[in-house]
C-alpha positions as CSV (number, residue, x, y, z in Angstrom):
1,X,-108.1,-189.6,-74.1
2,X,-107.0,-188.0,-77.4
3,X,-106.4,-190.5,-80.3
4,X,-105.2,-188.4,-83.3
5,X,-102.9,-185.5,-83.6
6,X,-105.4,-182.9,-84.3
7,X,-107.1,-184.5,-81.0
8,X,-103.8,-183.3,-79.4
9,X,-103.7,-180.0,-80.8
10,X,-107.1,-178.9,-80.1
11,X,-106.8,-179.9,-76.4
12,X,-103.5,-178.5,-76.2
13,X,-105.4,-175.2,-77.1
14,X,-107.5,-175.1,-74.8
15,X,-105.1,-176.3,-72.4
16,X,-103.1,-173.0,-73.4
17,X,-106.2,-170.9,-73.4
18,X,-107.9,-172.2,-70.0
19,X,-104.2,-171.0,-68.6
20,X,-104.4,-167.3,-70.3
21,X,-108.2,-166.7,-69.3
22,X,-106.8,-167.8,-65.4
23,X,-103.9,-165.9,-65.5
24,X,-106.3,-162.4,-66.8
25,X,-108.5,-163.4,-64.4
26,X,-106.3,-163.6,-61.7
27,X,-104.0,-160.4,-62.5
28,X,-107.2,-158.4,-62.1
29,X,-108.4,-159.7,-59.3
30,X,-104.7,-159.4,-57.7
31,X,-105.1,-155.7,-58.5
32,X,-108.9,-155.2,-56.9
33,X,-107.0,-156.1,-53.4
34,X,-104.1,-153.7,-54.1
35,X,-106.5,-151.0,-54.9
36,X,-108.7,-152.1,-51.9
37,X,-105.5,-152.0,-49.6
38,X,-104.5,-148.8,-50.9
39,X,-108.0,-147.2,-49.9
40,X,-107.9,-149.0,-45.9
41,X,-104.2,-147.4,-45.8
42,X,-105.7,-143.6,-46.9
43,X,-108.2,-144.0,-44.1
44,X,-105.8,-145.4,-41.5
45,X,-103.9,-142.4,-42.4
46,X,-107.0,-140.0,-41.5
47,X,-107.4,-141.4,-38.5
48,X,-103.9,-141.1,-37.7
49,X,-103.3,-137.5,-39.1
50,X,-107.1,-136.8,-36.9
51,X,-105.4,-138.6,-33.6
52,X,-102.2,-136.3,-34.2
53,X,-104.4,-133.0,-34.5
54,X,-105.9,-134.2,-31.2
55,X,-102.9,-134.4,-29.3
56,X,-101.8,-130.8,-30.7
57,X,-105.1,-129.8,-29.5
58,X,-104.2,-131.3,-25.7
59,X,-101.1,-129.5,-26.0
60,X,-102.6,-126.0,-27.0
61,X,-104.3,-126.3,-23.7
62,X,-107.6,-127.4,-25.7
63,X,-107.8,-124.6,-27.7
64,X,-108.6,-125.7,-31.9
65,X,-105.8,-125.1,-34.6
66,X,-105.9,-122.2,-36.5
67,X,-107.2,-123.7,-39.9
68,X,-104.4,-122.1,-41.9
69,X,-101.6,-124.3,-39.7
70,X,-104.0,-127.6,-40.1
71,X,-104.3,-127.2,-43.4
72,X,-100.6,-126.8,-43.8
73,X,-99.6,-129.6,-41.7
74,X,-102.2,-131.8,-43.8
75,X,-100.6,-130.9,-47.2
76,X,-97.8,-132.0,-45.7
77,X,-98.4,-135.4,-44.5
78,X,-100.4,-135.9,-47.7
79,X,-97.3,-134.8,-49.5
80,X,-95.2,-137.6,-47.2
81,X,-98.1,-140.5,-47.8
């Protein structure tokens, strides 16, 4: 327990600074799991852009998209995302 006023002071610095080193700490980890999160979504949009390109295929009667139209349509959607 402090005694003196410059007791007080010093552990109300550290008080302030223990608070400022969390909160860093804690924006950056904050933005590790956005950046994370970010990454999963541009795969989960591969594999739903690859599962779309696969039903265009079923409906071409199995036959492969010319590369210029895939290309196109994947500008596209990477445009949208």
């Amino acid at each position: 327990m402090p005694k003196s006023d410059t007791e007080r002071l010093i552990g109300s610095f550290i008080l302030l600074f223990g608070v400022a080193i969390f909160s860093v700490i804690m924006s950056e980890f904050i933005d590790i799991i956005h950046e994370f999160r970010a990454y999963d979504n541009d795969i989960n949009h591969s594999k739903n852009l690859e599962k779309f390109f696969n039903l265009l295929k079923s409906f071409n009667r199995s036959k492969k998209l010319k590369k210029c139209v895939k290309d196109r349509i994947e500008q596209h959607f990477n445009y949208m995302w």
